[in-house]
C-alpha positions as CSV (number, residue, x, y, z in Angstrom):
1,X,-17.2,8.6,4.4
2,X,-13.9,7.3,4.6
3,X,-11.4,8.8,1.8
4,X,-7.8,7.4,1.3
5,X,-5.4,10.3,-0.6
6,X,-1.9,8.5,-2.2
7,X,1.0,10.6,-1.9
8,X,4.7,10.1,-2.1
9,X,5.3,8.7,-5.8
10,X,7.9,9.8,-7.9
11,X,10.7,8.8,-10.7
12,X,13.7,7.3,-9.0
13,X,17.1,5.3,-10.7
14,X,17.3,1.2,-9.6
15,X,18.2,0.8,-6.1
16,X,16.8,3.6,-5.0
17,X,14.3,4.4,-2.4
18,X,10.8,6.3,-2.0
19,X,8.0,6.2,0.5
20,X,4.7,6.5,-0.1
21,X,2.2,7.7,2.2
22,X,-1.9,7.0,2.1
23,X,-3.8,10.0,4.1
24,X,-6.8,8.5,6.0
25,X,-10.0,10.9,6.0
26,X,-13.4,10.7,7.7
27,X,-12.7,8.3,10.2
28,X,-9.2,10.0,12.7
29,X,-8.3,7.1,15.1
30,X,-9.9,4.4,13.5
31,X,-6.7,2.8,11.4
32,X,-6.6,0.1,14.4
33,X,-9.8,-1.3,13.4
34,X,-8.7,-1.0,9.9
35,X,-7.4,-4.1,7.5
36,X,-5.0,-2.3,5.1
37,X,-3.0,-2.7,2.0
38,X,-1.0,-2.0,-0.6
39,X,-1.4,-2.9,-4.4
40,X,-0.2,-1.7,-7.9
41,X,-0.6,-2.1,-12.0
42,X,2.1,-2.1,-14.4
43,X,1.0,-0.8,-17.5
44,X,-0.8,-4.0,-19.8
45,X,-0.7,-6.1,-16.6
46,X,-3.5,-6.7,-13.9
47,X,-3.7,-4.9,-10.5
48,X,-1.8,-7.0,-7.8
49,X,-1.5,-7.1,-3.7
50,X,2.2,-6.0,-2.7
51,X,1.6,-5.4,0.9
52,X,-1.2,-5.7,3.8
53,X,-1.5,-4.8,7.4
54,X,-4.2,-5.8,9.5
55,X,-5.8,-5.2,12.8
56,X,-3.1,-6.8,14.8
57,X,-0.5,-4.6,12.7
58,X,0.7,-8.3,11.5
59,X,1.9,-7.9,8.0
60,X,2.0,-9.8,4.9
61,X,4.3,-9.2,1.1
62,X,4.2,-10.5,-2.0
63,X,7.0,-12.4,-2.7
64,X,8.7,-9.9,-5.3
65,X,9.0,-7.2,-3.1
66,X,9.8,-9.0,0.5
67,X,13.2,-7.6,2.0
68,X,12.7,-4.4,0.2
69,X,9.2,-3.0,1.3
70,X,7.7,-2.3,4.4
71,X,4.3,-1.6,5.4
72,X,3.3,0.2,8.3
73,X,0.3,2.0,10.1
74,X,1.5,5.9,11.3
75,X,-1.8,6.5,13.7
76,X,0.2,9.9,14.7
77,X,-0.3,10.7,11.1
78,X,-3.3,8.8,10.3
79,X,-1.5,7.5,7.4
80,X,-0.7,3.8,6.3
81,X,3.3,3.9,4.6
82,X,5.2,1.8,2.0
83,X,8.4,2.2,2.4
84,X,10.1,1.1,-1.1
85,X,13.7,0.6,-1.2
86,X,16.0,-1.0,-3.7
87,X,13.9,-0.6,-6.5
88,X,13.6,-2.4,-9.5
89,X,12.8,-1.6,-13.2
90,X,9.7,-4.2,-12.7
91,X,8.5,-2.4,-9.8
92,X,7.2,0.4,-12.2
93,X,3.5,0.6,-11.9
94,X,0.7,2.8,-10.0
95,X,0.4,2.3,-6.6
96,X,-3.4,1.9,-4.5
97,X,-4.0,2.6,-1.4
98,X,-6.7,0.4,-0.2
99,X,-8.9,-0.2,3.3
100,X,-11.6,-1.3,5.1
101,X,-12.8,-2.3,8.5
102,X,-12.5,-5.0,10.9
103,X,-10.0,-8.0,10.6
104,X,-8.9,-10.2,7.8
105,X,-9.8,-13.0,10.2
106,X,-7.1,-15.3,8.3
107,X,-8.8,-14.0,5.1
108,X,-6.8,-13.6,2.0
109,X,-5.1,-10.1,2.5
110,X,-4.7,-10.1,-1.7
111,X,-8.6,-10.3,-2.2
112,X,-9.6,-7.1,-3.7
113,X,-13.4,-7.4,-2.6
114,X,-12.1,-7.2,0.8
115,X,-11.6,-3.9,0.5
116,X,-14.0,-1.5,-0.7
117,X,-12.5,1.9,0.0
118,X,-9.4,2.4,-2.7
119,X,-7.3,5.7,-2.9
120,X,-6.7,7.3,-6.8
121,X,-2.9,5.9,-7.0
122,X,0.4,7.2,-7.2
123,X,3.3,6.7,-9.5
124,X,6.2,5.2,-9.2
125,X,8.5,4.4,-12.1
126,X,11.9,3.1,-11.5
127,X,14.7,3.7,-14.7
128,X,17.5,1.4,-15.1
């Protein structure tokens, strides 16, 4: 069974940085056959895609966080990263690991039903 474990969140001032790291568990080796991504909730809002990485490693952001994110695939580690820096107020939310195998295949990389393996979050909450 596969098992994604957030880690990584924190409280942090505007403009600065943390990284967050989703542990892989169950399947070691398999994040190349893995579509992956990133999403969050701010409190009263609904849960949104930030960040995906597929097969390929190709990558795709949501237009608020472009420039400042980056989403990567550590197969040393067995962990998939977001790397957050210049943070805003508004980028205050939980943060969900999510996954599941084989390619997007020019799917929509924001489709939550594309992914059926989700980690428990981690929060991040940026003061001004």
């Amino acid at each position: 069974q596969l098992q994604l474990v957030e880690s990584g969140g924190g409280s942090v001032q505007a403009g600065g940085s943390l990284r967050l790291s989703c542990a892989v568990f169950g399947y070691t080796n398999y994040m190349n056959m893995m579509r992956m991504a990133w999403f969050r909730r701010a409190s009263g809002k609904e849960r949104e895609g930030v960040a995906g990485i597929d097969t390929d490693d190709s990558t795709n952001y949501a237009d608020s966080v472009k420039g400042r994110f980056t989403i990567s695939k550590d197969y040393a580690e067995n962990n998939l990263i977001l790397q957050l820096n210049s943070l805003k107020p508004e980028d205050t939310a939980m943060y969900y690991c999510a996954a599941d195998f084989r390619s997007l295949d020019g799917g929509n990389w924001r489709n939550e039903w594309r992914y059926n393996y989700w980690g428990q979050g981690t929060q991040v909450t940026v003061s001004s």
